[in-house]
N, C-alpha and C positions, 0 to 999 in steps of 0.2 A: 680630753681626747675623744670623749666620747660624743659629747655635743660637736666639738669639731666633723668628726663621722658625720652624723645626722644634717650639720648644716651643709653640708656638700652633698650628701643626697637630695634633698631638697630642691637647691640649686639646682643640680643636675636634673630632676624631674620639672622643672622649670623650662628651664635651658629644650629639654623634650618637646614640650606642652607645646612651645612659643615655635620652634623649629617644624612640628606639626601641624599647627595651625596656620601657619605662613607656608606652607607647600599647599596645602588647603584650598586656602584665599586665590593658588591661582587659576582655579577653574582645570577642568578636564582638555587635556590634551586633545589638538585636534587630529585624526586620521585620515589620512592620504586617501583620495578618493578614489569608489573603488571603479573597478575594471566595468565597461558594458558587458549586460547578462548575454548570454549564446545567444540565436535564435531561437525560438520554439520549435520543435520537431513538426513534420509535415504529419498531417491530419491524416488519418488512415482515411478520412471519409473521403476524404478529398481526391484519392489514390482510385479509379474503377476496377485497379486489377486486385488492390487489399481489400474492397468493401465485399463482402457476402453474396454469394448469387443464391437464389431460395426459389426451386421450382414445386411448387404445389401441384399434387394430382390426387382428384376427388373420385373415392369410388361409393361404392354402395355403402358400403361398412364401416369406413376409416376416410381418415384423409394422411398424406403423407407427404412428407415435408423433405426435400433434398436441401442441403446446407453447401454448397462449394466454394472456396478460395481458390483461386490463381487456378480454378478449373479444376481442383483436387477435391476428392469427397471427405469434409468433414464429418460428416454425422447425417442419420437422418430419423425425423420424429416424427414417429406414425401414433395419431389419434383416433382411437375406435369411435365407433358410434356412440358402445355404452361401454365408459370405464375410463381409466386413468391412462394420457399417454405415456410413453415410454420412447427412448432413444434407440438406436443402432449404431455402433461408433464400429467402424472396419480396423481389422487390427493391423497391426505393423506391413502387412503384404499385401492386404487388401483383399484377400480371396474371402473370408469368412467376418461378421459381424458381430461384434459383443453386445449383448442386450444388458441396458441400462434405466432404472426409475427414473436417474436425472440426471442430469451434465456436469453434479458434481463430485470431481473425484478425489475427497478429503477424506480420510477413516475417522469412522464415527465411533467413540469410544462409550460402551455405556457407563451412564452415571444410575449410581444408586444411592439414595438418601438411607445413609447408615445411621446417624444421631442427629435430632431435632429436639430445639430448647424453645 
């Protein structure tokens, strides 16, 4: 009885093997080809009313940098004679300027090295 059992698993691990092997053998299915990609997006550069208008005006001291889109004031970056520039970004109504080191506006979280091996 017991050999009986065993020689039927056997078989049947067989019977697996050879059914495995032969789905195998016939190579990967082929896939229905696919769809043409979108167009690519139209190039901002390409657009005169998306690319940047940058009026520069030089004085004694500084130079100063106007940034405009579509005629609207982005920002503008005044470099001193001596020292590090700094931004002007106009806030939501436009009346009053927020002064900025840099145009980037990510919180900078400090890191401190608590343990070193």
């Amino acid at each position: 009885m017991i050999a009986r059992t065993f020689l039927r698993s056997i078989l049947m691990a067989l019977a697996l093997a050879a059914a495995t092997g032969a789905a195998s053998a016939q190579g990967p299915a082929k896939a229905p080809p696919s769809p043409e990609p979108p167009p690519p997006p139209q190039d901002a550069a390409g657009d005169p009313d998306l690319a940047p208008q940058v009026t520069i005006i030089r004085r004694d001291q500084q130079v100063i940098e106007e940034v405009r889109v579509k005629g609207e004031l982005r920002y503008i970056r005044v470099t001193p004679l001596h020292g590090r520039p700094y931004y002007l970004i106009p806030d939501g109504n436009g009346a009053t300027y927020i002064r900025r080191d840099s145009l980037d506006s990510s919180l900078k979280v400090p890191l401190w090295v608590l343990f070193s091996f």
